[in-house]
C-alpha positions in Angstrom: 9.7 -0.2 11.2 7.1 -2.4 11.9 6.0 -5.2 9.5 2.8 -6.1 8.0 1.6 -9.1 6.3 -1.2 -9.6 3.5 -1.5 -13.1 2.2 -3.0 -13.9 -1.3 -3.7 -16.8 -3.4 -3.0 -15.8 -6.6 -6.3 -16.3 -8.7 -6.6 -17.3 -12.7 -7.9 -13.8 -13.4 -4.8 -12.0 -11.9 -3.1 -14.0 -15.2 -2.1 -13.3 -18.4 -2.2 -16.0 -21.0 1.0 -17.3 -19.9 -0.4 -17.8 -16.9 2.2 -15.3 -14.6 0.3 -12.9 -12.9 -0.3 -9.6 -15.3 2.0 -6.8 -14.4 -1.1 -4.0 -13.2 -1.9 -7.0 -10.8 0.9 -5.8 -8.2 -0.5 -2.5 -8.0 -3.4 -3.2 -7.1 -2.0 -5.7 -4.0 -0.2 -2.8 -3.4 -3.0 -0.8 -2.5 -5.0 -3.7 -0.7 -1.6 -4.3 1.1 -1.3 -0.4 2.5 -5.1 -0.9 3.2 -4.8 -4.0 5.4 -1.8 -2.0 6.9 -4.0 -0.1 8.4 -6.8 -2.0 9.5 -4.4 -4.3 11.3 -3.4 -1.1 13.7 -6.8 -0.6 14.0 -7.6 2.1 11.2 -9.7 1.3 8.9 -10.3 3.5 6.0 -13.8 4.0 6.5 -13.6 5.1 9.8 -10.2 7.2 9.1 -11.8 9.8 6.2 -14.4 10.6 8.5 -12.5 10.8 12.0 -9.5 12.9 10.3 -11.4 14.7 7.5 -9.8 13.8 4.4 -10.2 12.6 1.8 -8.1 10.0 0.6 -4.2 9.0 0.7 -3.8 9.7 -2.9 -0.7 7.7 -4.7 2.2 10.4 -6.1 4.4 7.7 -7.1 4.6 3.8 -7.6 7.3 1.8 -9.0 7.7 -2.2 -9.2 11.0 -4.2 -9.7 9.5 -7.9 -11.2 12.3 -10.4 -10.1 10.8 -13.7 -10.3 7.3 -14.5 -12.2 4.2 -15.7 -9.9 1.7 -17.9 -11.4 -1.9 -19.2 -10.8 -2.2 -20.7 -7.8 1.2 -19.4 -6.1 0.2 -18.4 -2.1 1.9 -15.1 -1.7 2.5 -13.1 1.5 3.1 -9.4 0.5 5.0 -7.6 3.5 4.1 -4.7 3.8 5.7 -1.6 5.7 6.4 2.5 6.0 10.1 3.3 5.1 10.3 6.7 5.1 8.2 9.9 6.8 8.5 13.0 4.8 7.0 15.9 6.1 4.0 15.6 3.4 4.9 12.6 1.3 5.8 8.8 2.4 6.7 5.7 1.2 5.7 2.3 1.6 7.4 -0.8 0.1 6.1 -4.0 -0.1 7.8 -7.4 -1.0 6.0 -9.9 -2.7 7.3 -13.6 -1.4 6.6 -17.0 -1.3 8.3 -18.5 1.5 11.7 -16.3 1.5 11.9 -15.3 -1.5 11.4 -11.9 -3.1 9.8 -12.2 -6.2 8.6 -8.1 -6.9 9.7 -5.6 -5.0 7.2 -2.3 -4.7 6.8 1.2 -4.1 4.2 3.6 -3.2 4.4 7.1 -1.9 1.6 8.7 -0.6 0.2 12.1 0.4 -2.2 12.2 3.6 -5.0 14.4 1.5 -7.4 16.7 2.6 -9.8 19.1 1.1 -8.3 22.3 -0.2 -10.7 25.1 0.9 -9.5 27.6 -2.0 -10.3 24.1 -4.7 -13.4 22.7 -3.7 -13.3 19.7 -5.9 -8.9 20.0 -4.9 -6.9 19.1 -2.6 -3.9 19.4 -0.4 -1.3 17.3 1.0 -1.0 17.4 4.7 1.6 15.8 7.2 0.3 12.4 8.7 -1.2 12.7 12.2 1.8 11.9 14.6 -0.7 9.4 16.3 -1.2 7.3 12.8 2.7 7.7 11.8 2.9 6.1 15.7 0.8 3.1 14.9 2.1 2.2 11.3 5.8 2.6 13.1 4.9 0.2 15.6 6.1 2.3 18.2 
């Protein structure tokens, strides 16, 4: 699967007063990182609810393992990348480095959503174009 990178410089307010970067933090990364996934095939968000008519790649699940603590200041690449297609549901992990080293690993599985015409204000999951699962494969 195909790598993506998303660098950071972690920023006094992503600390706590220890000054390590406050766990809720990574999640949001997270979701920048899958965002920037996307724009660097070429995707971006704004252009993608319109063109496929959904609304949203809603979160089902998200995990983090904290290894090692970050702190202000640290420059951070998050890698980024799809490890498994489901027929509705997928999941992304992302590593959170400095140089080589892992310090949190993450987790996010998604839903491709779209608007549920029996739920106005609900929606339904939906397989991932094959033409988007092609371009965040890297094939």
């Amino acid at each position: 699967m195909k790598i993506f990178k998303y660098n950071y410089t972690v920023m006094f307010s992503d600390c706590d007063n220890a000054q390590i970067v406050f766990y809720p933090n990574f999640f949001q990364w997270f979701d920048r990182a899958t965002q920037n996934m996307f724009i660097q095939v070429g995707l971006p968000w704004n252009e993608v609810w319109i063109k496929y008519d959904i609304v949203g790649l809603p979160l089902v699940d998200a995990s983090a393992k904290f290894i090692k603590p970050l702190r202000m200041e640290d420059e951070i690449v998050i890698e980024t990348q799809v490890v498994e297609w489901g027929n509705k549901v997928w999941t992304i992990r992302h590593d959170v480095k400095i140089g080589d080293t892992v310090h949190v690993e993450g987790t996010e599985k998604r839903v491709w959503g779209k608007r549920n015409p029996d739920a106005p204000a609900g929606i339904t999951a939906e397989p991932v174009p094959a033409d988007v699962r092609a371009l965040l494969s890297g094939e």
